[in-house]
Structures are given as C-alpha cells and as structure tokens.
N, C-alpha and C positions, 0 to 999 in steps of 0.2 A: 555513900551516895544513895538517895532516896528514888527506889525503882518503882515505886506506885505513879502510874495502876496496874500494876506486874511484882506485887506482891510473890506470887507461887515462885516466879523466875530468882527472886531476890534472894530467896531461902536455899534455892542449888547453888551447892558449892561449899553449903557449911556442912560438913562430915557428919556432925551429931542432928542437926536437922531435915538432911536433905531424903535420908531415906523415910520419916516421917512424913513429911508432905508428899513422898513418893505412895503411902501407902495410903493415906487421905486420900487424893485425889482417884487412888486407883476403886478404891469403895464408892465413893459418888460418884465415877462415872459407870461403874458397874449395875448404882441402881438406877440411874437414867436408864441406862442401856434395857433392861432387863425392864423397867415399867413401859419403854416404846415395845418390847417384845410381848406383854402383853395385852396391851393397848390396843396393839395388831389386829385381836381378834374380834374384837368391837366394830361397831357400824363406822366408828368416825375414823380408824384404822383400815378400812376398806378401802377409803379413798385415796387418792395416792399414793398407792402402796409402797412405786419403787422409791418415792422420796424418802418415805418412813427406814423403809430394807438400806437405800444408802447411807441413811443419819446411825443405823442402828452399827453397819458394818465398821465406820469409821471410828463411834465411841469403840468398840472391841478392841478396834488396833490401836486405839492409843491408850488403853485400858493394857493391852499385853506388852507394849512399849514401854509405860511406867511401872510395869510390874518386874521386867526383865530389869532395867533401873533399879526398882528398889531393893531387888536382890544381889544385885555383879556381887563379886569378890574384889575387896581393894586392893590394891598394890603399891606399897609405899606408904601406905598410913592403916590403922585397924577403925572399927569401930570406936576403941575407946579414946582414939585419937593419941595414942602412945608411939604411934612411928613402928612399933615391931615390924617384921615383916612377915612372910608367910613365905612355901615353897618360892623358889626361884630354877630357874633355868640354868644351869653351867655345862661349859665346853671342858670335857675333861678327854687330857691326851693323853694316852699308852706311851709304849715305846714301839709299837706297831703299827698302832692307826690312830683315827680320831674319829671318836663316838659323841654323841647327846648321851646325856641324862641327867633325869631329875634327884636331884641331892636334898635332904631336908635342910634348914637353917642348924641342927642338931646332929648330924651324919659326922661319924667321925670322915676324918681328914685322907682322900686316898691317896699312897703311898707315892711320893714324887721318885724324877730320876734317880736320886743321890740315896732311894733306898734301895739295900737289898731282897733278893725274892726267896719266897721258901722254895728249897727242894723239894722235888716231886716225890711222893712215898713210892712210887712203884714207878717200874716202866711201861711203857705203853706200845702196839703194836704200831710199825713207820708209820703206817696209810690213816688210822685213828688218830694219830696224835697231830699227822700234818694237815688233816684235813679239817682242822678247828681253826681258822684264823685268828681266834680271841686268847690263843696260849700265847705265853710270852717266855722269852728264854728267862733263865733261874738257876742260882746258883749262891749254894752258902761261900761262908768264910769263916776260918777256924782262928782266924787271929786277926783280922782285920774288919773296924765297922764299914768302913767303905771298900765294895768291890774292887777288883784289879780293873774294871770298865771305868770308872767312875774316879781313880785315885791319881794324883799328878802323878808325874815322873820324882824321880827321887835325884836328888843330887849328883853329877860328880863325886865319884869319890876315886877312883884312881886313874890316872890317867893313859891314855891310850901308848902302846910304843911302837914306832914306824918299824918297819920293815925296809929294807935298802929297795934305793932307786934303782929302777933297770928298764932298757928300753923293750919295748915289745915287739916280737919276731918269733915268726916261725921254728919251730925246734927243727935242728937237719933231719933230714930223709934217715929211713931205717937203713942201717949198714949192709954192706952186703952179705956177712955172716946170718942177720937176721933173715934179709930174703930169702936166703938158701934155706934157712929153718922154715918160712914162712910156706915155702914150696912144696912141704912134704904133707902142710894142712888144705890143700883141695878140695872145695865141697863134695863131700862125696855121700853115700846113702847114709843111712843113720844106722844101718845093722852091716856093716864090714868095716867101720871106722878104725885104719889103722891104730894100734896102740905101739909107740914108739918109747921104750923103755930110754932108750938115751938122751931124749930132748925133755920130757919133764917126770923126773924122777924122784921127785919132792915128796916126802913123804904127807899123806893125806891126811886132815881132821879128821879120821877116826875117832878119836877120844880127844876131844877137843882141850880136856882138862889137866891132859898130861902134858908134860913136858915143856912146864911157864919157865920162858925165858924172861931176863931186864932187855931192857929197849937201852941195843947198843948207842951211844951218843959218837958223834963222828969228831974229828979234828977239827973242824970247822966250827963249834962250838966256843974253840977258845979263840976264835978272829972278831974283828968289830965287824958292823954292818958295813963300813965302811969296806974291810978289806974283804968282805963275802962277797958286794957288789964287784968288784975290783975281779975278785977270782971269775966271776959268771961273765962279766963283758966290762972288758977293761974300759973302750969307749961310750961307755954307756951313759947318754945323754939324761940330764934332769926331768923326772916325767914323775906324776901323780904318785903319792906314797901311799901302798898298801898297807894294813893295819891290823892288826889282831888287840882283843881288849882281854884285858886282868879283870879278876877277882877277887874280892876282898880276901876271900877264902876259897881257895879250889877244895877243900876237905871233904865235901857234901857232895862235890861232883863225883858221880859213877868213872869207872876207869875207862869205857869204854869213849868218854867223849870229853874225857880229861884234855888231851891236845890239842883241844880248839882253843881252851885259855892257856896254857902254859907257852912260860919266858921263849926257851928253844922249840918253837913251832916250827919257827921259818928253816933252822938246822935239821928237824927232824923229816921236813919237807924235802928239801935237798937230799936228804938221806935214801928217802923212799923215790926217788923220781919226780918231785917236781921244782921248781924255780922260781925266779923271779919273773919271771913272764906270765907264768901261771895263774902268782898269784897278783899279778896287774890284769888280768885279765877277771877273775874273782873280784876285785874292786872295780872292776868298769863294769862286770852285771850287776853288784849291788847298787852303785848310783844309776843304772837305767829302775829299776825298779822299786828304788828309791822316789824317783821323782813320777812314777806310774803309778802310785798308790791313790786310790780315791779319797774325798775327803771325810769319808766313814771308815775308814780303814783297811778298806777290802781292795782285790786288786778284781777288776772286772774283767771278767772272761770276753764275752763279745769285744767288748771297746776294743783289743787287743788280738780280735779274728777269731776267736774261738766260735764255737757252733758253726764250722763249713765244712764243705765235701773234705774227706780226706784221704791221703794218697794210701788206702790202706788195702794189705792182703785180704780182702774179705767181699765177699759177696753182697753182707751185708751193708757194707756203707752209703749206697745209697738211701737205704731204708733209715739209716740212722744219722743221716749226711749233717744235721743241726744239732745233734748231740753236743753238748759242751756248751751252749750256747750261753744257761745260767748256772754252771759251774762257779761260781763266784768263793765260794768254802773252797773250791777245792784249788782254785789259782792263791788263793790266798795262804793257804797252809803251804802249798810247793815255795811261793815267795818267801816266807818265813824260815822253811826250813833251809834256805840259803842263805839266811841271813845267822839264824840259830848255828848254822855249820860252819860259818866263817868266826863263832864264838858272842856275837853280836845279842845282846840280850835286852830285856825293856827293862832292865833297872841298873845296868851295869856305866849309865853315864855317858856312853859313848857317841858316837856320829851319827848313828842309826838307834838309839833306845826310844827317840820319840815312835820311827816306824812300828818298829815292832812293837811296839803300845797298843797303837791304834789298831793292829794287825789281829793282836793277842784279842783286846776287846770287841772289834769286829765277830771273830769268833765267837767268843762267849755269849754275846749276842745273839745269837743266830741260831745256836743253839735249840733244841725242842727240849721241853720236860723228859722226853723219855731218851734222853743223852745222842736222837739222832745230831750230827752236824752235816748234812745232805744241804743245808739253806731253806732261808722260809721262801724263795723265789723257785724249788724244784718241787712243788706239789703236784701228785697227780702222776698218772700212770701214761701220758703220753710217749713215743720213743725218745724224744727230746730230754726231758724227765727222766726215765728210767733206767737208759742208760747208765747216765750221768749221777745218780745218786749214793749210790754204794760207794764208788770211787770217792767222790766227794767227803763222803764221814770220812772213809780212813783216812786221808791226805789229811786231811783239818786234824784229827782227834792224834794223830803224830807228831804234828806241831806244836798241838798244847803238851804233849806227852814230851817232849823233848825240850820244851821252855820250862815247865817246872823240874826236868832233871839236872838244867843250868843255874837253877836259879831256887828251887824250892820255896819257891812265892803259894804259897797256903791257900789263894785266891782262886790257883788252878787245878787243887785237888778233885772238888767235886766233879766239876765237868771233863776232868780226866778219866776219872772212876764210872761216869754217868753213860760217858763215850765207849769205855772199856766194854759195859755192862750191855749196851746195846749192839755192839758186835758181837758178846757173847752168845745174845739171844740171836742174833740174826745166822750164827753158826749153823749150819749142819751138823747135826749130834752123831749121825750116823758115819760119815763122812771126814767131818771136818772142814768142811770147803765151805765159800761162800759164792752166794750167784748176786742178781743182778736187785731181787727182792728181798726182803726181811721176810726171815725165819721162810725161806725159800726151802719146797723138798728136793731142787733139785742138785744132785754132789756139787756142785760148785765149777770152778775156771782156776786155772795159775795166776791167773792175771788180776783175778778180785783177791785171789791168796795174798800175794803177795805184802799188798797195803797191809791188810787188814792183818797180818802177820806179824807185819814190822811195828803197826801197833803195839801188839800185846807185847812185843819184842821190848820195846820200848818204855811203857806203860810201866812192864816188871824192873826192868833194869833201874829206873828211877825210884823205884819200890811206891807207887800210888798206886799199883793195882800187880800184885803178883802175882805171876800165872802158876796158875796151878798144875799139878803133875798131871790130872786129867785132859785137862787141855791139851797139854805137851804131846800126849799121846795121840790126841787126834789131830793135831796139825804134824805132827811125821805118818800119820794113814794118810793124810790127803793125798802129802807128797811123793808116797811110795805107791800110791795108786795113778799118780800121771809120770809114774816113771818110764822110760821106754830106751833104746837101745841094746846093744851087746851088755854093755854092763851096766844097764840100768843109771848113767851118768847124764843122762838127755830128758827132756820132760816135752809134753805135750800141752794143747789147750787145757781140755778137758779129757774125761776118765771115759772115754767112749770104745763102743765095742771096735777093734783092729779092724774088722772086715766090714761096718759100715761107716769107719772114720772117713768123712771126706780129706782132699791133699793136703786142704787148706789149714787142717787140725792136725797134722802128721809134726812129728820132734819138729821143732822150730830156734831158730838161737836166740827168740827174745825169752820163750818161756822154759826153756834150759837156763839163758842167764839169771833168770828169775827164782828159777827151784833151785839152782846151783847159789845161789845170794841168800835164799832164806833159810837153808840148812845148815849154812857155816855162821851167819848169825844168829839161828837159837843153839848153835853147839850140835845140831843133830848130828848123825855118824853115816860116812859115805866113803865107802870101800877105798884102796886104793886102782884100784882100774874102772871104777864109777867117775872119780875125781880127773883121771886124766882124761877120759872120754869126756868130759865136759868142759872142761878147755880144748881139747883138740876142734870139739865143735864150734867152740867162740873163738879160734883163731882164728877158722877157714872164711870168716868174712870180718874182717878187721875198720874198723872205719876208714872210709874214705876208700872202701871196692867197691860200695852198691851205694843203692837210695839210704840218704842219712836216715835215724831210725833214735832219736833220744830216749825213746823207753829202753829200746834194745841198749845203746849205750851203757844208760845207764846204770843196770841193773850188773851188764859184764864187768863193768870197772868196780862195781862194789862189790863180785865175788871174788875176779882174777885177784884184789887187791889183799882184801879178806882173808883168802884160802892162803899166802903165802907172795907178798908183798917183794920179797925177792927172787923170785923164782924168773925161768926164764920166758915160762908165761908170760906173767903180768910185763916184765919189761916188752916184750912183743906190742902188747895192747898198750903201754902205757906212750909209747913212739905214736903209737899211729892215733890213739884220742886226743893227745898235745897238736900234733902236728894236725888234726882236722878243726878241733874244739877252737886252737888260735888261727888260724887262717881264715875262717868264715867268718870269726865275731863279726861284728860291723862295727866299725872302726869313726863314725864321724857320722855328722847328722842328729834330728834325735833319736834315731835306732840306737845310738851309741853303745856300745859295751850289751847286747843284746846278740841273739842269733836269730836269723829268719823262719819263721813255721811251715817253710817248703819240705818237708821233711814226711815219713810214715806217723798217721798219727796228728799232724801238724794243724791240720784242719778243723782237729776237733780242741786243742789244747791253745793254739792262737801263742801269740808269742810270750806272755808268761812263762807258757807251761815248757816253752824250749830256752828260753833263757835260765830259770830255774834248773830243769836237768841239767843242762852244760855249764852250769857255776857247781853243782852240787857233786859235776865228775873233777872238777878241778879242783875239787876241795876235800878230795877223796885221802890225801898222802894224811892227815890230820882229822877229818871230820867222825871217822870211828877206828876205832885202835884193834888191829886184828885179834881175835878171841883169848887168842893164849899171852900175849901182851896184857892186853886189857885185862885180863886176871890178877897179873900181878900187881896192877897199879889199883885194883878197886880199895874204896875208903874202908879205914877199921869202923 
C-alpha cells in the first residue's frame, strides 16, 4: 500500500529500516531545534519570543521521542531480523514459594520437583537455619534416583491376613482380688511409699542383658482364627477385620519391633493381655486417621483442636494456652507411629502404604538443612512456637527412625542421621537433658527427654545412627539427676533445687512413667526397690480414678509392659487402660474409632495427638518386644 505523502510513517515497522529514519529525523529535527535556539538571540528572535520558546520546546520532545524509539530493546525479533530472543522474564516455583527471576535464554535448567537436593555439609543452629525462608528441605539417596517423596508406591506383593472377627465391648471390671491389691497402692507422699515385697516381687532390669529367655508361644497358636474367635466370644457378631501386614523378609527387622510383622501376632497378643476388641479398636483409630490425613500428607494439628487452653497442672498454660497450634510434624509423626506400630509401612502393599507415603514424604519435606523436623510453619521464638518445637523434631525424627527400621528404604537414611545429628547438637553436654531451645544451657525436662531419647533409642536399634557409649552416659546423668524418692524409683520435671521446687515440679506419675519407660528401653540399670517404687507409684492412680491424662497413659503402659509384661503390675494397669481406652473411644459419627481431647494436655495436642496415644497403648502387647526378649530375636 502506497502511504505517500507519509513517507517516514511507511518506513515504521520494517525492523531493518525503522531504526534508520528513527535516527534521520532525530538529527534534523535537532538542527532545526538548535538553529531556532540560536536564532533567539538575534533582533528577529526578539520578537515573539514565546512562539519561537514553544516551537523550540516541542522539536526537543519529539526529538527525545524518536530518540527513545530509535534505541528500545526488541522483543521477539533482533536487529538482524533473526527472531533470536534476548533475556525473558520466567515464573520459577520452589517447593516452598514462588519467586520472579530473570533467567538468560542460556542458564542452565533449575532443578524441577522429581529432583533430588544435595545435603547440607554442616548443621546449622535452629533459629539461623529457620529463619531463611528460601532453604528447602534436602536429602540424598544411596540407592535410589528418585527420592522416597517423589517415588510411586510399589506393588503389592504379599498380601495382608485378617485377624478373627470380634464384637467390640468393654473388658470386665478389675476382680476383686485386684482391688484388694489395688487398695494397698493409695496416693500417698513420695518419701514413705510403702514397698510391699509380696505384691510385685519381680525381679528388676538390673542387667537388662542377662537372662534372655524365647517368647513362650501359647496353645492357642495351634487353633484357626476361627476357633480363637470362638474361644474370646462365642456370639460374636460379624464386625470389620483387624489386620496386621507381612514382609517380604522380616530378617532386617531389629528384634525389638519384630512382632508387629510376624504370622502369630494376634497369639502373642492374647498372650500378653490383649484381644480381639483391642485390636478392633486399633483398627477403628487407624481408619479415623486415615481418612484425617491432609492432602500433603500431614495430619493438621489446629483442624483437629490443637493449639487451645489445656486442662493442665501448670500455671503456665495460660501463658502458653495456643501452644500446639502448628504442630503439624509433630501430629504427623504421632499419626505415623500408629500406623508403623500396627506393622503398617509405605511399601509393604497394604490398606494404609498409600498413608504412610504421603506421611513419610510430608516429613522429609519439612525438613530444614540442619536436620531440624520442628516444620517450616514453627519459626520464631513466640510461646506458640517455642513451646511446641523441640517436641515436634523428636515425634517426627521417630517416625522416620522407626519407618526405616521396618523397612530400610535408603531414602530415609539421611534425614534420619540429619535428625539424629541435630538433637545431638541441641543436647546438653553437661547434662544430658534437653529444654525447649537448641543447644539450650539450661539441664533440660523429663518430658523433652523423653522424645528425644526414644529417638536415639530408636535411630541406634535400626543401626542409621548408633549411639554412642558417650552419649549413653549422659542420658543415664540426666535421668539420675531427676530422680527422687526413697529409692530413687520416681522422677521429677526438672533437676531443680528440693527446697525451691515448686508442688507443681514435685515426683509426678507422668514423669516417673516417663523416666521409668526410658530406662528399661535403653537397657539402663535400676535397683530393685527403685523398680518397685515406680510401679507402686503408677498403680496408685490407674486410669479411669482422675482426669484422663494420654501422656501419662502412655508412657505407664510402655514401661509397666516393658519392665515385665507378666507381672502382677502390668496386669493391674493393663484391666484398667482396656477397660477406659475401650469405653471412651467414640464409637459412630465421624469421630469414629477416635478418642475425645478433653483430657490433661488435650488442648494443646487436639485429637490426633489423643487418638494416636490411645491406638499406640493398644498396640503395646506387639509394638516393642520387652528388652530381654527382643534380644533374643535381634537379626544375625
């Protein structure tokens, strides 16, 4: 098309010409410009001046108009009219956030989801490492290109086998034999606690190493499921089948958590005290929590009430009343480990491997470089936070520690070792103990012990991170530093002077159950008039005499069980956690197969963290094999 008498205008548009007439016209109208500017000072420039000042203003700006033109930068075509392109703008996503930045056409390519991250060379301290947002969790793999986060589930490969039908009900009332025994344990002070040689005379883990007996197998062993139902409740109506999963190979599993996959579980159950209600009751909190899992794998603390006031001995809870709130690691490792202790693993095939997948990768995720698992959602030193952080690593860094002892999936070495390493650091060197902050000077709590204990516990017995003898030595200082009673069989909060302890720090039954659980699980040595004294003290409030109390539970049922699984202790305790653990569950709705967070404690853990503990005391007869047992059965 012929655009004269608009010649100049015809010429924009052609890439090889247009910057040309861009720079023509910008020169002639510059010398216009510039000869009215001299011209100015002339007699015939006197006259009119502002016409001449606004002819003059006008060439300038269209003189810098065509100047700004004839230089842009193109986009989408070059100079030589090749099309190349030049920088461009891209949206590049993390796994954390999403940033801008400029990328050259020539930049190598940055690393998508489906790759792995390098490990971090060193650790770093919590509060530096959480308070970078631009870290992202990392973690190698020793035999795998694609991370455990990132890799499908794996086949079926054996299939799961029921457990006999049984209707669900209350276990009877404690006999009256036991109440009469139950009557001589009356709270009483913690320095005159009768010692009743007659009622548990069991000889104590002293030497935890001596005297390995085999795990007697009962009659019952040789009936079908059929006739074991039949023996437990003749009328026993058709109702959901409980489950345990096999192993390609149990050889690799440690001895200690061998009975969560083996054939005669459900015999060995029966053996120790529990039933088939027990474990209908174990399979009704795994399907609540099952279908409570978010769709990142995490189970969330708030959604599920955590972070409220709770009904706790402490002065402080109102100061720390929303504690728990982004707990999220740490509901998530409690959820897991009931899952892991029902035998349930993320490659084993079963009903639950997709959960635990997403559970397992959740975690690794979440992860910091310097091995904390606290969550990227606990930064910062608020009460809310700070609380809540320490607990959080160890609960999470247990659960991978316990998944790769079921499974030795290579995926989970690093971040178990990463986890190990950064509780080490947050240790107490002097001490032992751990508080509330990383690499904290102050001795520590029973109650951060404990986790962070069962960690290493943990961690070693899998062999990803063996504890060392040094260590050993300072986690039995801790605990013989918050010992306290006649014979030192009772534990306190904290290691505080006797005559400014407050009441509220005085022997306690949750942090006796606690130092009494963590001593017969690393094998430590504890007298015998220590060992009765601390059942005498976990009799004298049995569940279902006071405010329900799941930590306290807890931690009783895993020592009573521990220290001597037949004695007439643990049968005492094991009547009275059946008969409260099955009567509360919630039984219909969708609370289902769940227990309610009205409870000490309850407020800040929300109902994860109480449906988790009370699946994790039901799953106590199989989920760790008492010390001198479990010796006998560890892999050549």
């Amino acid at each position: 098309m012929n655009l004269w008498p608009y010649p100049l205008l015809g010429a924009i548009g052609n890439p090889v010409s247009d910057r040309a007439w861009a720079i023509f016209l910008g020169c002639f109208l510059a010398a216009v410009a510039l000869g009215l500017l001299v011209l100015s000072w002339t007699r015939w420039g006197q006259s009119k001046l502002l016409t001449k000042c606004i002819a003059i203003a006008v060439l300038a700006h269209i003189w810098l108009l065509l100047y700004a033109y004839g230089t842009r930068i193109p986009y989408g075509s070059s100079a030589d009219g090749t099309g190349s392109q030049g920088t461009q703008l891209a949206l590049v996503q993390s796994k954390s956030s999403v940033s801008v930045a400029w990328t050259p056409e020539d930049s190598t390519a940055l690393p998508q989801d489906d790759e792995s991250w390098s490990d971090p060379p060193s650790l770093q301290n919590a509060d530096t490492a959480a308070g970078d947002p631009s870290e992202y969790p990392r973690t190698d793999s020793d035999s795998h290109s694609t991370p455990l986060w990132n890799r499908s589930l794996e086949s079926p490969s054996v299939p799961d086998f029921a457990l006999p039908n049984a209707q669900v009900q209350a276990p009877s009332d404690l006999s009256d034999e036991h109440l009469r025994l139950l009557g001589q344990f009356e709270e009483q002070s913690s320095t005159d606690l009768p010692l009743d040689p007659a009622l548990l005379a069991d000889s104590p883990l002293s030497d935890p190493t001596s005297g390995v007996v085999s795990v007697k197998q009962p009659d019952s062993l040789a009936m079908s499921s059929d006739q074991v139902q039949r023996s437990i409740d003749p009328s026993a109506e058709e109702s959901p089948q409980a489950t345990a999963t096999k192993s390609k190979s149990a050889s690799f599993i440690p001895g200690a958590y061998r009975m969560r996959l083996a054939p005669e579980r459900f015999a060995y159950t029966l053996e120790n005290g529990g039933d088939a209600n027990t474990e209908q009751a174990v399979r009704g909190a795994l399907e609540f929590l099952a279908k409570s899992q978010s769709p990142d794998g995490s189970w969330n603390a708030q959604a599920y009430g955590a972070g409220q006031r709770a009904v706790a001995p402490s002065a402080e809870a109102l100061y720390r009343a929303d504690t728990g709130k982004f707990a999220d690691t740490a509901m998530t490792g409690l959820a897991l480990l009931a899952f892991l202790g029902a035998g349930h693993t993320h490659n084993d095939g079963g009903p639950y491997a997709a959960c635990v997948h997403r559970g397992l990768s959740y975690l690794c995720q979440q992860q910091f470089p310097s091995g904390d698992l606290s969550g990227r959602n606990q930064i910062g030193q608020q009460p809310t936070v700070r609380y809540a952080r320490m607990y959080s690593h160890g609960i999470a860094a247990i659960a991978l520690a316990e998944a790769y002892a079921l499974t030795q999936d290579q995926d989970l070495v690093v971040p178990v070792k990463n986890a190990v390493e950064y509780s080490l650091k947050a240790m107490n060197p002097r001490t032992g103990g751990w508080r509330y902050d990383f690499a904290s000077e102050d001795p520590g709590d029973t109650s951060q012990f404990g986790w962070q204990a069962m960690l290493l516990n943990s961690a070693s017995v899998s062999n990803a991170a063996p504890l060392g003898g040094n260590h050993r030595v300072l986690l039995q200082r801790f605990l013989d530093s918050v010992s306290t009673g006649k014979s030192g069989g009772l534990a306190v909060y904290r290691n505080l002077n006797p005559q400014s302890r407050p009441a509220s720090e005085q022997a306690s039954v949750a942090m006796t159950a606690e130092a009494f659980a963590m001593r017969t699980m690393l094998g430590l040595p504890m007298s015998a008039q220590a060992t009765r004294e601390a059942k005498q003290m976990l009799l004298s409030q049995l569940p279902g005499s006071s405010e329900p109390n799941f930590y306290y539970w807890y931690y009783a049922t895993l020592a009573l069980y521990q220290s001597q699984p037949h004695s007439e202790a643990w049968t005492l305790w094991n009547q009275a956690i059946k008969r409260e653990l099955l009567a509360t569950q919630v039984s219909q709705g969708d609370d289902a197969g769940s227990w309610d967070p009205r409870c000490i404690w309850g407020g800040h853990g929300g109902r994860i963290y109480t449906t988790a503990l009370g699946c994790m005391c039901l799953e106590v007869y199989y989920r760790y094999l008492p010390l001198y047992q479990s010796d006998s059965l560890t892999a050549p």
